[in-house]
N, C-alpha and C positions, 0 to 999 in steps of 0.2 A: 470736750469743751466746744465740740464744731468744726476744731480744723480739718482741712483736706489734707489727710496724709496718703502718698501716692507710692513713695518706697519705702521699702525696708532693710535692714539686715536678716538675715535668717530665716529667709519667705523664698517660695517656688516663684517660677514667672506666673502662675496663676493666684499667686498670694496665701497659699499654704504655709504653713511651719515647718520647718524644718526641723524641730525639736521635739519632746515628747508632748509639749504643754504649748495650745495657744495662748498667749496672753489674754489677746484680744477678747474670745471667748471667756476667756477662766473668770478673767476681772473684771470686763464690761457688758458680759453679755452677747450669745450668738447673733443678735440682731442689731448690736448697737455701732456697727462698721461694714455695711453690707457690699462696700464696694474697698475692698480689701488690700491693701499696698500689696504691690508686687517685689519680687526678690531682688536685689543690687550685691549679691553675694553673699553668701556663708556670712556667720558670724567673728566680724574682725578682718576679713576677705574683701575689701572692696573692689566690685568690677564699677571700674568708672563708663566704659563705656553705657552699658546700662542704667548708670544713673545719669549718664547726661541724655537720653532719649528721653527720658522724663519729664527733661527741661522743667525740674523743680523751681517756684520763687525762691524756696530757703531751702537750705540743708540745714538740719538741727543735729550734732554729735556732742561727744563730751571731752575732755579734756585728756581723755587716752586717745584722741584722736589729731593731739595736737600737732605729729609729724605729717600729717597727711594734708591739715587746713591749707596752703597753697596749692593744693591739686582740687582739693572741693570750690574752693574759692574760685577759680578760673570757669566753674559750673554754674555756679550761682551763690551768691550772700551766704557767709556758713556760721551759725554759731554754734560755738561751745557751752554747754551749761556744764557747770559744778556738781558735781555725783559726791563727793568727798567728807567727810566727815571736820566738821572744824570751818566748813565753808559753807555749806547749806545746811538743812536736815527737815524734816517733815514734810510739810507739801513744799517747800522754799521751791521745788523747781518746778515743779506746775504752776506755780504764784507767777513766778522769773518767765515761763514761756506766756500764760496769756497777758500778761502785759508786753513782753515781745511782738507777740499775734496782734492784742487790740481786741481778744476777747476778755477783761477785766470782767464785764457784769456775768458771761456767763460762767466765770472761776467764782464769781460773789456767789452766787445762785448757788451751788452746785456746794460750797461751804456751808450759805444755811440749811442745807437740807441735812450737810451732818450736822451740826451742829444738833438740829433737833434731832437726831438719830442716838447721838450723843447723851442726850439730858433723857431720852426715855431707859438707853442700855444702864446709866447712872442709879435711874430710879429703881432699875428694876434688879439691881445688885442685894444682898440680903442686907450689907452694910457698907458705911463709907470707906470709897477706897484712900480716902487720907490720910498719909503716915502709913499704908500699906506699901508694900514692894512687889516689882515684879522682876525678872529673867526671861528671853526668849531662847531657846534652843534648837536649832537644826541639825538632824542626821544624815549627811554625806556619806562618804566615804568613811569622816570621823566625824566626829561632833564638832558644831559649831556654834560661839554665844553671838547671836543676830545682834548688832550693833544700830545706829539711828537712821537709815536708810530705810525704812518700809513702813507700811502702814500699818502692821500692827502696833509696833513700837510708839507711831501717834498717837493711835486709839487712847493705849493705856497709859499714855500720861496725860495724853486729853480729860483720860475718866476721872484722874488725879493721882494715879499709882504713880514711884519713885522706884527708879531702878536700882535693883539692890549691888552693892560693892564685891564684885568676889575676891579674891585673895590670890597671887598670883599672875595674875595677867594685870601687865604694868601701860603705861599709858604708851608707851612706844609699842603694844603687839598689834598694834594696825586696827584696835576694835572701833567701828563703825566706818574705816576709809573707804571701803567698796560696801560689804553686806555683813560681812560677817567674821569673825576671830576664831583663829582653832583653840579647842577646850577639852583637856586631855578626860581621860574617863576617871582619875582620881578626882580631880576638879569638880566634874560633874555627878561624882555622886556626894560632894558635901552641899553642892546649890540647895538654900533654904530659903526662898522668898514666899513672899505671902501668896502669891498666883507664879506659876511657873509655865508658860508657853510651851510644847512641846510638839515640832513639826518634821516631815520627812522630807528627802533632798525634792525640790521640785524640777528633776530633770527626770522623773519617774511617773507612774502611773498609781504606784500603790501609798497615798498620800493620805488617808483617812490615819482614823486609830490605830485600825488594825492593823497597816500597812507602817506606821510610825513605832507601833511596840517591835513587831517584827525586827524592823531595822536597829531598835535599842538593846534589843537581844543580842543580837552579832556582836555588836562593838561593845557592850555594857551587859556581859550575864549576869542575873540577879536583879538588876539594877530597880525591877519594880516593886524589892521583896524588903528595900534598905530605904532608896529616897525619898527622907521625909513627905513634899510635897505632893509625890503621890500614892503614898501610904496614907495619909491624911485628906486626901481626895482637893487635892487645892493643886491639880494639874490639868492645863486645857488642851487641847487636841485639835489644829486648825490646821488646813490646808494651805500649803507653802505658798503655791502657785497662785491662791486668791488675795494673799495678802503684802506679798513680799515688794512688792512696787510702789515708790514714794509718792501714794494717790488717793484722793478722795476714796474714791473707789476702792482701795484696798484695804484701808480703815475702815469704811462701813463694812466689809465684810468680815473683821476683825469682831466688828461691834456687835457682829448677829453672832459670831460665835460664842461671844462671850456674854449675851444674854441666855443662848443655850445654855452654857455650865451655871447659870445662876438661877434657868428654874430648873434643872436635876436636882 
């Protein structure tokens, strides 16, 4: 949206990553932050003094960071946004920062362009996704059903899909309070939605199809021999890392994928 961001979590002092996946790159583009935050430590690691060198106007964290807010505070102005399920969800918190900033028009801007991004991915579906269902699924370690925190999750109820109920996982297993709910592999092999999401851990490299079947193989053998949705070809295949962030940004790119599986 414009603003100056000048630190980070989980950056070198020359603003590299420190993980396997830039964001910055994955979701906005290699060009679209060219003068890059530098590191304030590890992720969850705060070196203060680094970050007071920066002499930031704001410190922006979230509310896992609320033991810390009188040490950030005595640096500079700190707010907390809501990551949480039951408290924001969709873009709520990029809405919540540029009104914060005082960039409002260019959050407007930056909405209608999905919006139209929106109404073309709609049209170009073979039929209405109304009274359709969806599920999102991520492969970790174990399986996990992606809860309201990310972009793809906008996209598709943007588009009009309803997420389907699964059975078992009760409102207390934490689904959507950070990203995502463990789902055992019984569980996941009865998921029957009308579009079934299907992504690998974005803390990896091997994140396409072929990198996502692979990992469903380990934890789920068989699994592509039984589950309806992708026995029936009503499973999509999106990279974690481009869509997993509660951002315009990552709903569009949500939205090109799912225009791909709509002209196969």
């Amino acid at each position: 949206m414009g603003g100056n961001l000048v630190g980070s979590y989980g950056r070198t002092n020359d603003g590299g990553s420190l993980s396997a996946v830039d964001f910055i790159d994955t979701v906005l583009g290699e060009e679209a932050v060219p003068d890059r935050p530098v590191g304030v430590g590890p992720s969850g690691q705060m070196d203060f003094e680094k970050l007071r060198a920066l002499d930031p106007d704001l410190i922006i964290g979230s509310e896992y960071n609320a033991g810390m807010v009188d040490r950030l505070a005595e640096i500079a102005p700190t707010y907390l946004q809501n990551t949480g399920s039951g408290r924001v969800g969709g873009f709520g918190t990029q809405a919540q920062l540029a009104t914060l900033l005082g960039l409002e028009d260019a959050f407007e801007a930056r909405l209608a362009e999905y919006r139209d991004r929106l109404t073309a991915t709609r049209d170009a579906l073979p039929g209405s996704p109304e009274g359709q269902t969806y599920l999102a699924v991520i492969a970790h370690d174990e399986l996990r059903l992606v809860g309201e925190m990310s972009g793809v999750i906008q996209a598709l109820e943007d588009l009009g899909y309803t997420r389907a109920e699964v059975g078992g996982i009760g409102e207390d297993s934490g689904l959507g309070s950070n990203f995502a709910a463990p789902l055992s592999a019984e569980l996941f092999m009865r998921l029957n939605p009308d579009v079934l999401i299907l992504m690998n851990s974005y803390t990896g490299w091997d994140r396409d199809e072929a990198g996502t079947r692979a990992k469903l193989d380990r934890i789920v053998p068989g699994w592509d021999r039984f589950l309806k949705p992708e026995t029936e070809g009503r499973t999509i295949y999106i990279d974690s890392a481009k869509v997993s962030t509660p951002s315009i940004a990552s709903a569009e790119h949500a939205l090109d994928a799912i225009r791909d599986w709509a002209a196969d």
